[in-house]
N, CA, C and O atoms as a DFTB+ gen file, in Angstrom:
280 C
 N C O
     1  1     161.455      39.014     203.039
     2  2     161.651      38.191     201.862
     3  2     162.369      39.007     200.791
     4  3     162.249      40.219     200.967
     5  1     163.164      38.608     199.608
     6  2     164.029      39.270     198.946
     7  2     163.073      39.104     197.726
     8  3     162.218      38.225     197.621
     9  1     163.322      39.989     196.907
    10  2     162.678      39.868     195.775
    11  2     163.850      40.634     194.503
    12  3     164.635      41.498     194.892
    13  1     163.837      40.269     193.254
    14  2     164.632      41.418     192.398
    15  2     163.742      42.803     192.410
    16  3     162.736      42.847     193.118
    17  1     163.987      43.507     191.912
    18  2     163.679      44.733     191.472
    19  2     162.721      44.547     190.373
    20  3     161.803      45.358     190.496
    21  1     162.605      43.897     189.492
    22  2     161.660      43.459     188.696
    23  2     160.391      42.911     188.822
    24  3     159.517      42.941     187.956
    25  1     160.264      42.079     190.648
    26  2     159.088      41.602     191.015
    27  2     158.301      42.658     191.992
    28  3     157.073      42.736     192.026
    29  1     159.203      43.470     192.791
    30  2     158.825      44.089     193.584
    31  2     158.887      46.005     193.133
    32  3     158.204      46.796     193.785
    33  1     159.610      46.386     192.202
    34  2     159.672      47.661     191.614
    35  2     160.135      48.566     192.456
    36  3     160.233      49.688     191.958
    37  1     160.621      48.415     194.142
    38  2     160.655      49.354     194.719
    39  2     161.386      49.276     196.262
    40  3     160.568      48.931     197.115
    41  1     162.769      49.528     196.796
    42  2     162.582      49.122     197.956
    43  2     164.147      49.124     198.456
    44  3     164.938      49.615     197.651
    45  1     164.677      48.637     199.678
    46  2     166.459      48.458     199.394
    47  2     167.194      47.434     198.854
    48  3     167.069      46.217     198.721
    49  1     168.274      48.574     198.488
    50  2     169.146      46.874     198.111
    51  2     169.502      45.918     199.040
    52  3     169.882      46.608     199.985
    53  1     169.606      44.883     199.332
    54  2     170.220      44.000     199.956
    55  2     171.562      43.120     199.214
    56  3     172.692      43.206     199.695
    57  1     171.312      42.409     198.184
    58  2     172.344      42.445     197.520
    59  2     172.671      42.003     196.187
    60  3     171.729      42.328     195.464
    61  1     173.556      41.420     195.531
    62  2     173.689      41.046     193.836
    63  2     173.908      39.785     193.858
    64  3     174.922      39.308     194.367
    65  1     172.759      38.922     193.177
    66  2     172.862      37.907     192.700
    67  2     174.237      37.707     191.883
    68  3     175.102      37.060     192.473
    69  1     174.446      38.039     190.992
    70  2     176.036      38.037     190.030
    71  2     176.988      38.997     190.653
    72  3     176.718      40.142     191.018
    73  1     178.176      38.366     190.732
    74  2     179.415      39.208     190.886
    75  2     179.739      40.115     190.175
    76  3     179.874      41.208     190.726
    77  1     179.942      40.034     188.960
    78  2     180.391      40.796     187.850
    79  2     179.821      42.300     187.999
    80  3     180.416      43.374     188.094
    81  1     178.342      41.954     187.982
    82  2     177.324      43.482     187.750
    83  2     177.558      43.696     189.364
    84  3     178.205      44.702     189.653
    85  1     177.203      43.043     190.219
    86  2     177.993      43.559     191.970
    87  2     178.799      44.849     191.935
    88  3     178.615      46.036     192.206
    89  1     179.851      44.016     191.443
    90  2     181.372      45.084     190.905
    91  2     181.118      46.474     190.208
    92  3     181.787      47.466     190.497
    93  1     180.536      46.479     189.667
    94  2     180.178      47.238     188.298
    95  2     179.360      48.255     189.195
    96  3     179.748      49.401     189.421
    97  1     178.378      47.798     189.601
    98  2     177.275      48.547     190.474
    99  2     178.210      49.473     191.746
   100  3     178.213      50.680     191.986
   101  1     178.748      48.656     192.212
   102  2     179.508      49.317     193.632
   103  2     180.565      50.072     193.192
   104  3     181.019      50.882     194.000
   105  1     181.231      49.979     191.744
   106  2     181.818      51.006     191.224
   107  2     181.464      51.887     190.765
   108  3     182.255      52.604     190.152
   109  1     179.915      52.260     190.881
   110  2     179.455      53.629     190.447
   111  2     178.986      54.275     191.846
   112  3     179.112      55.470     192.109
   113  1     178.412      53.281     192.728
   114  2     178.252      53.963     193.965
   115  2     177.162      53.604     194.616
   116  3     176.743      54.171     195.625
   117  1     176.450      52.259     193.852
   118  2     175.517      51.268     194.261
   119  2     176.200      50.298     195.160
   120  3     177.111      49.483     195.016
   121  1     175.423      50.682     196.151
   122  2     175.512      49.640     197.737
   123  2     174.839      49.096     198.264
   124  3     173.893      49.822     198.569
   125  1     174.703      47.924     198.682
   126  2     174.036      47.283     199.444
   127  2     173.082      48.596     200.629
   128  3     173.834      49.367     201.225
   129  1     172.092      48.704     200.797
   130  2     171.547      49.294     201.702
   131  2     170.763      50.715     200.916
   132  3     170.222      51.686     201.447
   133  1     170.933      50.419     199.627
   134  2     171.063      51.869     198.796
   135  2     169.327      51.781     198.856
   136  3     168.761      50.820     199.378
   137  1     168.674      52.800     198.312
   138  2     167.209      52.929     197.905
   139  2     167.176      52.358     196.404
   140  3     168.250      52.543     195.831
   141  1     166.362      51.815     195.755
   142  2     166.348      51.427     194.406
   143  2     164.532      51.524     194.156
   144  3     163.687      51.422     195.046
   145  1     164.310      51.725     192.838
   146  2     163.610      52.066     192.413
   147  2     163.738      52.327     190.692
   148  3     164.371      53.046     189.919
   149  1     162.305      50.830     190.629
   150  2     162.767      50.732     189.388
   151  2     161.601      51.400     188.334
   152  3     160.562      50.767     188.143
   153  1     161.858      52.882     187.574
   154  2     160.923      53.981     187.211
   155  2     160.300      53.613     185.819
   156  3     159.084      53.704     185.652
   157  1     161.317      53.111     184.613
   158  2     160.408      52.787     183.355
   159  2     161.138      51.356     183.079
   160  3     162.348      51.223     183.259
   161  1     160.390      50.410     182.676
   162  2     160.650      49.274     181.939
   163  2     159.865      48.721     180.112
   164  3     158.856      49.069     179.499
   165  1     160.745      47.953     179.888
   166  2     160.369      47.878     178.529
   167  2     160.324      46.381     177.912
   168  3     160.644      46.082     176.762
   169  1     159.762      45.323     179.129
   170  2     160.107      43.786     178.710
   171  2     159.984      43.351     177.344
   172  3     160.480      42.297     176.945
   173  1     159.492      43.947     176.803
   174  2     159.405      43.223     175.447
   175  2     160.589      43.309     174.644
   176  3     160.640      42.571     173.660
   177  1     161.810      44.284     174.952
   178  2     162.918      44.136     174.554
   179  2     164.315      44.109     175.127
   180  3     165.437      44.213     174.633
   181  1     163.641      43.854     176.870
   182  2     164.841      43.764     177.748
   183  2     165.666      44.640     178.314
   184  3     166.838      44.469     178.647
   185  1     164.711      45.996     178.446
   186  2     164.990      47.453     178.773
   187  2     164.518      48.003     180.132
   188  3     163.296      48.014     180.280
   189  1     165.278      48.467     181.162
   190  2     165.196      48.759     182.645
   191  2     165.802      50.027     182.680
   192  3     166.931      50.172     182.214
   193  1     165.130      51.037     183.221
   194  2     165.363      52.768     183.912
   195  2     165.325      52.513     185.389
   196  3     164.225      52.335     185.911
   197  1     166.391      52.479     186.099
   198  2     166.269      52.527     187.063
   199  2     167.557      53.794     187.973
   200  3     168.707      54.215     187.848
   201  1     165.989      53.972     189.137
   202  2     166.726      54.687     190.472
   203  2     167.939      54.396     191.210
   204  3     168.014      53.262     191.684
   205  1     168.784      55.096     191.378
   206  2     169.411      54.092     192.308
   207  2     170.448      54.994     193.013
   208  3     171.185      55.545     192.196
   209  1     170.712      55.302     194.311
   210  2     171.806      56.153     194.950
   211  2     171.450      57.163     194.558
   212  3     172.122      57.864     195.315
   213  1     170.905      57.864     193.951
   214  2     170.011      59.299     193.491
   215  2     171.404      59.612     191.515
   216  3     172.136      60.415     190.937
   217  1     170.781      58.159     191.453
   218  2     171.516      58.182     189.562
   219  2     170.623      57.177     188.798
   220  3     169.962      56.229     189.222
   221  1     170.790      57.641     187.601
   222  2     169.928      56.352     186.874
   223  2     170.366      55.672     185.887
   224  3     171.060      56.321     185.105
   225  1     170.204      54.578     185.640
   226  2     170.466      53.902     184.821
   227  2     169.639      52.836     183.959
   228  3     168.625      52.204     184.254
   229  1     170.315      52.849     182.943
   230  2     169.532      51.597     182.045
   231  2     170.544      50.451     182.439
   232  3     171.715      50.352     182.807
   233  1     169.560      49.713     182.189
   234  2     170.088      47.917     181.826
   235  2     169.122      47.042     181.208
   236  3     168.036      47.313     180.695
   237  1     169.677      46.022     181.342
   238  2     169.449      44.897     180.388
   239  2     168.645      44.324     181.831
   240  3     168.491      44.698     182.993
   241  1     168.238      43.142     180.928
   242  2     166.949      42.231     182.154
   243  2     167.867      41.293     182.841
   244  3     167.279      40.921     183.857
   245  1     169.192      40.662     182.752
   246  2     169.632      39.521     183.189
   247  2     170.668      40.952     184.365
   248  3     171.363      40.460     185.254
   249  1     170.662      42.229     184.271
   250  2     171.262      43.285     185.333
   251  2     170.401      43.557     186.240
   252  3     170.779      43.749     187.396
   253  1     169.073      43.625     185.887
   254  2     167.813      44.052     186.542
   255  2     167.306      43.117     187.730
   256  3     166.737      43.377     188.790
   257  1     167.786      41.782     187.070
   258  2     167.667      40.603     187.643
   259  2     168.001      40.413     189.159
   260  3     167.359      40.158     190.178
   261  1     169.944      40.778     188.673
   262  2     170.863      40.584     189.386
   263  2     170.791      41.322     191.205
   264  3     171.495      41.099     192.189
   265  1     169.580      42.255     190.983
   266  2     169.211      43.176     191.844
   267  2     168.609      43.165     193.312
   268  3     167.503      43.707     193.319
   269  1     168.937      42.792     194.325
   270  2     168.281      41.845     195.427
   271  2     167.501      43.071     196.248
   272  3     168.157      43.931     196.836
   273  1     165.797      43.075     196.234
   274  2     165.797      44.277     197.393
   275  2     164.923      43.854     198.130
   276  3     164.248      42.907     197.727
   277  1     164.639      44.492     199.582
   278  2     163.838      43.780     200.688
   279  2     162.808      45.016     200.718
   280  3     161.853      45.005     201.495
């Protein structure tokens, strides 16, 4: 079953709901199949630290979203 990264916190990518952040992601070196892991969050203002390809990043909740992992 697929879940975002937000329901499940932990696991592979499978793939991106939105194109745009897709793009964006696979231009840093986020791939489908990658490990993800999502380390600090901050919902009350729409703030995500996440693992990913052994880099991290922040985002926003509608990026966090976008995040498909099995």
């Amino acid at each position: 079953m697929h879940h975002s990264i937000l329901e499940k916190k932990e696991g592979i990518l499978s793939h991106f709901k939105d194109d745009f952040i897709a793009q964006r992601m696979m231009s840093m070196g986020v791939l489908p199949g990658a490990k993800v892991k999502l380390l600090r969050s901050n919902p009350r203002i729409g703030s995500y630290y996440i693992l990913a390809s052994n880099r991290h990043f922040a985002m926003r909740e509608e990026e966090a979203k976008s995040l498909i992992i099995v």
